[in-house]
Every structure is written in structure tokens, then in C-alpha cells.
C-alpha positions as CSV (number, residue, x, y, z in Angstrom):
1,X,-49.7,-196.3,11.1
2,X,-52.3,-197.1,13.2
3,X,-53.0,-200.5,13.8
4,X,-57.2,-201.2,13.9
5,X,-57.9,-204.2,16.4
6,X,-61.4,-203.3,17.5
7,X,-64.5,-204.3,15.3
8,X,-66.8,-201.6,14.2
9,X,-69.8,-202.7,14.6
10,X,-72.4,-203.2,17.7
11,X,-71.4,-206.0,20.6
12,X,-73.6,-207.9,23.1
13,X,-71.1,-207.5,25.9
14,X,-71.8,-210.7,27.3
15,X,-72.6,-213.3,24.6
16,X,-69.5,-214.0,23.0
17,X,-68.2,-215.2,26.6
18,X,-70.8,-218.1,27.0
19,X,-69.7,-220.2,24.1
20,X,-65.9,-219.8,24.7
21,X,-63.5,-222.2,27.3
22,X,-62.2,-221.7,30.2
23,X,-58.6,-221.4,28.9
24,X,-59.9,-218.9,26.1
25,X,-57.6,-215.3,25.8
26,X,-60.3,-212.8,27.0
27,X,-61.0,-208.5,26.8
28,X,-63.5,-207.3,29.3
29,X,-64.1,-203.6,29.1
30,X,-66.1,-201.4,31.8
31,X,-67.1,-198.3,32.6
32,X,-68.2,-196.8,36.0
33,X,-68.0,-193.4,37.8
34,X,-65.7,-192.6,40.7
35,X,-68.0,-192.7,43.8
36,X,-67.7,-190.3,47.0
37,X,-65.6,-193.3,48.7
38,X,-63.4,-193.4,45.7
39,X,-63.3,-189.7,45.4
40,X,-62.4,-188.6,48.8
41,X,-59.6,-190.6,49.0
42,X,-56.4,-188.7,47.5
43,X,-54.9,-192.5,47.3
44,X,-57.4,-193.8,45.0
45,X,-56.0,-193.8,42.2
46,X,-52.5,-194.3,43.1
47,X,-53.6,-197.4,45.5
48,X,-55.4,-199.6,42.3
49,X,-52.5,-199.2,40.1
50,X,-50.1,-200.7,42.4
51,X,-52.3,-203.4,43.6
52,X,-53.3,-204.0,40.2
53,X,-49.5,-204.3,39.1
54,X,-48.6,-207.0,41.6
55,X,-52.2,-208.8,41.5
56,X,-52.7,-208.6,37.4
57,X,-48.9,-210.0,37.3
58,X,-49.8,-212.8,39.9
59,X,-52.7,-214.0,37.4
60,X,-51.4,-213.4,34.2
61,X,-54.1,-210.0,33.3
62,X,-52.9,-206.9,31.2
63,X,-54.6,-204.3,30.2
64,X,-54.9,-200.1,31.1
65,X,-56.9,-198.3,33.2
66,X,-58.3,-195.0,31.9
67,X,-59.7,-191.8,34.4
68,X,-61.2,-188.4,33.6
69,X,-63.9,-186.0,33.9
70,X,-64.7,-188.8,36.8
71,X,-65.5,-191.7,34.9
72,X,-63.1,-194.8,34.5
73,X,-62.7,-197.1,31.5
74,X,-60.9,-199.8,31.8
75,X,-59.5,-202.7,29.7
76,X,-58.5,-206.3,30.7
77,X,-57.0,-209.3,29.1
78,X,-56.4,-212.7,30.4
79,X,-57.7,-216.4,30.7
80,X,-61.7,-216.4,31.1
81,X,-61.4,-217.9,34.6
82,X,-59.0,-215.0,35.4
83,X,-60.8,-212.2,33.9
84,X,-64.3,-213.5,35.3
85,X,-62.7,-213.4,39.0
86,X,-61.9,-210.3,38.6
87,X,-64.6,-208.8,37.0
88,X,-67.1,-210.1,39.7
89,X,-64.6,-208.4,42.1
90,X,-64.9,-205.1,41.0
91,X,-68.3,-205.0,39.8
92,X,-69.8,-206.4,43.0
93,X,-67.5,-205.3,45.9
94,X,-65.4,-202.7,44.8
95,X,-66.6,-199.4,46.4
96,X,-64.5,-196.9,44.8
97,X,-66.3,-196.9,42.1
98,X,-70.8,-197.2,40.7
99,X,-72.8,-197.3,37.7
100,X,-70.6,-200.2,36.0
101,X,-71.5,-201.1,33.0
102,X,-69.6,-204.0,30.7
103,X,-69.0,-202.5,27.1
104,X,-67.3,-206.0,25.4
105,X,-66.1,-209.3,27.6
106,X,-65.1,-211.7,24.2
107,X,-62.7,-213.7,22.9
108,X,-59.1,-212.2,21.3
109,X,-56.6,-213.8,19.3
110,X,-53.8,-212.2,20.9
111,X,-53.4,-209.2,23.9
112,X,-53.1,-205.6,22.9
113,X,-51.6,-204.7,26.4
114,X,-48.7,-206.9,26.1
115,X,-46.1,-206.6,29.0
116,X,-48.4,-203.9,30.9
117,X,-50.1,-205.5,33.9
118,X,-51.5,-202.3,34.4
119,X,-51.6,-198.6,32.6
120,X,-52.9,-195.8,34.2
121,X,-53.8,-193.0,31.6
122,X,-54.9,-189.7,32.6
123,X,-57.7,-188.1,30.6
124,X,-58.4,-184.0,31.6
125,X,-56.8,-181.8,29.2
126,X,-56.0,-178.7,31.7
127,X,-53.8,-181.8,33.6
128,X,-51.6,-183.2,31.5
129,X,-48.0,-182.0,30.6
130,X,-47.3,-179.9,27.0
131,X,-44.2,-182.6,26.5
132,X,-46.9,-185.1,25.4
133,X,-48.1,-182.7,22.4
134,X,-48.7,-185.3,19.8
135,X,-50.4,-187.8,22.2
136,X,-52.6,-185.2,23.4
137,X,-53.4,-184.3,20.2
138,X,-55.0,-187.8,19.3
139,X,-56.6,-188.0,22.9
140,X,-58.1,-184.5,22.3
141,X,-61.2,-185.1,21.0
142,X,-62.2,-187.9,23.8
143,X,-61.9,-184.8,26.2
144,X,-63.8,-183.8,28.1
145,X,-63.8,-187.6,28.7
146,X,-67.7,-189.0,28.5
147,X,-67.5,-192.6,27.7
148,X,-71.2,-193.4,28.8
149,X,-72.5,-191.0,26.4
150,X,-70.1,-192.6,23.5
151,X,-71.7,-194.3,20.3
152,X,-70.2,-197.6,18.8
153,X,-68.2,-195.8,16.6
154,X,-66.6,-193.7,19.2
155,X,-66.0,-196.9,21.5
156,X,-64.5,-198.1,18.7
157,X,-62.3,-195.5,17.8
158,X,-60.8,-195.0,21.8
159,X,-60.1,-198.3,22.1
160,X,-57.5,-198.4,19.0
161,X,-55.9,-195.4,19.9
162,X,-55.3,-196.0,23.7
163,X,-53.8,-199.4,21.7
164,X,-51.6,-197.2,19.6
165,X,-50.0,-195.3,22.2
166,X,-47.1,-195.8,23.3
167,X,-45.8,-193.0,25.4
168,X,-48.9,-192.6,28.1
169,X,-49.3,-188.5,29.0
170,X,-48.5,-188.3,32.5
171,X,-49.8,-185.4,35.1
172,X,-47.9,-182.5,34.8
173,X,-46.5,-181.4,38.6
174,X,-48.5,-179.2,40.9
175,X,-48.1,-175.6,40.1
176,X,-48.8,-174.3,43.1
177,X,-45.5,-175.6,45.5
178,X,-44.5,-171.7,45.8
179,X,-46.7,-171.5,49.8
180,X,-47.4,-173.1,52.2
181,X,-51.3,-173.5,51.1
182,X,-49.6,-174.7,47.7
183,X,-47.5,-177.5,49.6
184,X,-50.8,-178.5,51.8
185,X,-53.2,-178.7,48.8
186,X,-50.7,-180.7,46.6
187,X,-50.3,-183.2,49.6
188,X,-54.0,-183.8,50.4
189,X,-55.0,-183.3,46.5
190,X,-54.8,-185.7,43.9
191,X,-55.5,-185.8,40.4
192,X,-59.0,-187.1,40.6
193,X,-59.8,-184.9,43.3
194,X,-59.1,-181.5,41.5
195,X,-63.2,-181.4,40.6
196,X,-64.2,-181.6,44.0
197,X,-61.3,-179.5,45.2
198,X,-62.5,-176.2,43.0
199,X,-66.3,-177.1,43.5
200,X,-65.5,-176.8,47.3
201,X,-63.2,-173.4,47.2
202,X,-65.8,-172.1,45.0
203,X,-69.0,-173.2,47.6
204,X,-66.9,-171.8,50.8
205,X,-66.2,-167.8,48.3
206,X,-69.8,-168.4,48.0
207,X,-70.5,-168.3,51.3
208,X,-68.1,-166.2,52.6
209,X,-69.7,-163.4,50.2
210,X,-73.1,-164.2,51.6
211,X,-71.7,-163.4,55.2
212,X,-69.9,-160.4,54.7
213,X,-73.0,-159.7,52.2
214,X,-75.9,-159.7,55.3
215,X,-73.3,-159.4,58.3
């Protein structure tokens, strides 16, 4: 059963932080869009979940980082004094990502990322692996994933059932390893790069056609 540990009803992101201390258990949720530095990196991804691990560890944060459809969503927990740090961090000097925009940063009675001092969950359907049917199957209806077009309701509802799962879909492997152009794409290619990937293969048949059209 699922557990429900998100009110539903409308937040001023900020308010609830003024009035509580500096020792306080605090949630801060965000949510930006990749930007072209973030994007052209294959590493991206891969780079802020192992900082995050040793750094979120360091200072006592959990929480789970969410990607698809190039927007992230992410969820903190920690002391107030912690969180803050970090949240002026990657709001003001972070450059992988823009358009930030704080959902909730308020007071909890106890962490719902327990033991994680960072998650990284996937979220583009074509992506992840069939052995995660019944987790995809809950996640299915946040895909294509469009969190700044999200009512309260549908906050709500995302943020208790990333809570509620346990087993996290991974990325299924690269299908094409059979070539050589297989090998080379999967090395320079990450997950969050696959957009920009097929927008640029389709641009370059484009014009490619247009030459052999005129020429």
C-alpha cells in the first residue's frame, strides 16, 4: 500500500522555511531544464550523482534526483543550514542546468529518502528496461516527463510515488554495440543526450537530401 506523505493542497514554496530553526529537518524541491552546457556534456549526469553521493553524505542530505524529456526534479532533505547551502549552490552557480524554480522548501517530521544520499531516476519511457514492468507502469503516466506544466495535484501525486519505490528503473544497455558507429555513439552518447543526438542525425539527412536535391 502506498504510503501518502505529501500534502494535497497548494504550498508557498518559501514561507514555511522563515519561521522554522536552523537545526529544523528540511525538503526542498526544484525544478529546472538541462542547459546546452549541461546537455553537451555526455558526463552530466553521471558526474552529479557521484559528487552528490560523497558531498550529500559529508553533510548529512538525502534525497533523489529525477531526469527526462530534459527537465530535472529533484528532492532534498537535511538540516536547514545544510539544505540552504546547497540550494543557493545550485540555483545561483550551477550551469548545467536554468529556469529553476523551488516547488516546496518546509519543514518534515522525518526523511522519505532514508539511507539514499542520492537517487538518480530515469524518466523517458523508450529508455528504460522491460525488467522494471510494474515500476514503469506507475511512472507511466508522468511520461513524457513535464513537471513545469504539472498542477498541485499532479506534484502531489509524483512526489509519493517516487517515495514508494523501491526498485529505481535503470537505462536499459545501448542497442546498437553490433558496429563500429554503434560502439562510437554509445561512448560519446548518454542518456540525456539521446534528444539532441536524433535531432542532429535528423538536421544533417536533412541536409544531405537538400544537396543531392539541387547538386
Amino acid at each position: 500500500m502506498m504510503t501518502t506523505l505529501y500534502p494535497a493542497h497548494p504550498i508557498d514554496s518559501m514561507a514555511p522555511a522563515q519561521t522554522a530553526t536552523d537545526d529544523s529537518l528540511m525538503q526542498l524541491v526544484y525544478i529546472s531544464r538541462i542547459s546546452w552546457w549541461g546537455l553537451l556534456n555526455p558526463k552530466t549526469l553521471a558526474n552529479i550523482k557521484r559528487v552528490a553521493t560523497v558531498n550529500n553524505a559529508q553533510h548529512g542530505i538525502t534525497g533523489i534526483l529525477c531526469y527526462g524529456n530534459g527537465c530535472f526534479l529533484q528532492c532534498i532533505e537535511g538540516q536547514k543550514e545544510e539544505v540552504l547551502a546547497l540550494k543557493d549552490n545550485l540555483c545561483r552557480t550551477d550551469k548545467r542546468h536554468k529556469q529553476v524554480q523551488i516547488h516546496q522548501f518546509t519543514p518534515i517530521d522525518s526523511r522519505h529518502f532514508q539511507g539514499w544520499s542520492m537517487r538518480l531516476l530515469y524518466l523517458e519511457r523508450w529508455l528504460l528496461s522491460k525488467d522494471y514492468k510494474s515500476e514503469l507502469a506507475t511512472l507511466n503516466k508522468f511520461m513524457p516527463f513535464k513537471p513545469f506544466d504539472w498542477n498541485q495535484q499532479q506534484w502531489e501525486e509524483f512526489l509519493n510515488v517516487i517515495t514508494n519505490i523501491d526498485k529505481l528503473p535503470q537505462p536499459k544497455p545501448m542497442q546498437a554495440n553490433f558496429n563500429a558507429i554503434g560502439k562510437w555513439l554509445s561512448a560519446i552518447a548518454a542518456p540525456h543526450q539521446a534528444f539532441l543526438v536524433v535531432q542532429s542525425t535528423l538536421l544533417l539527412c536533412v541536409i544531405v537530401s537538400i544537396i543531392f536535391l539541387f547538386y
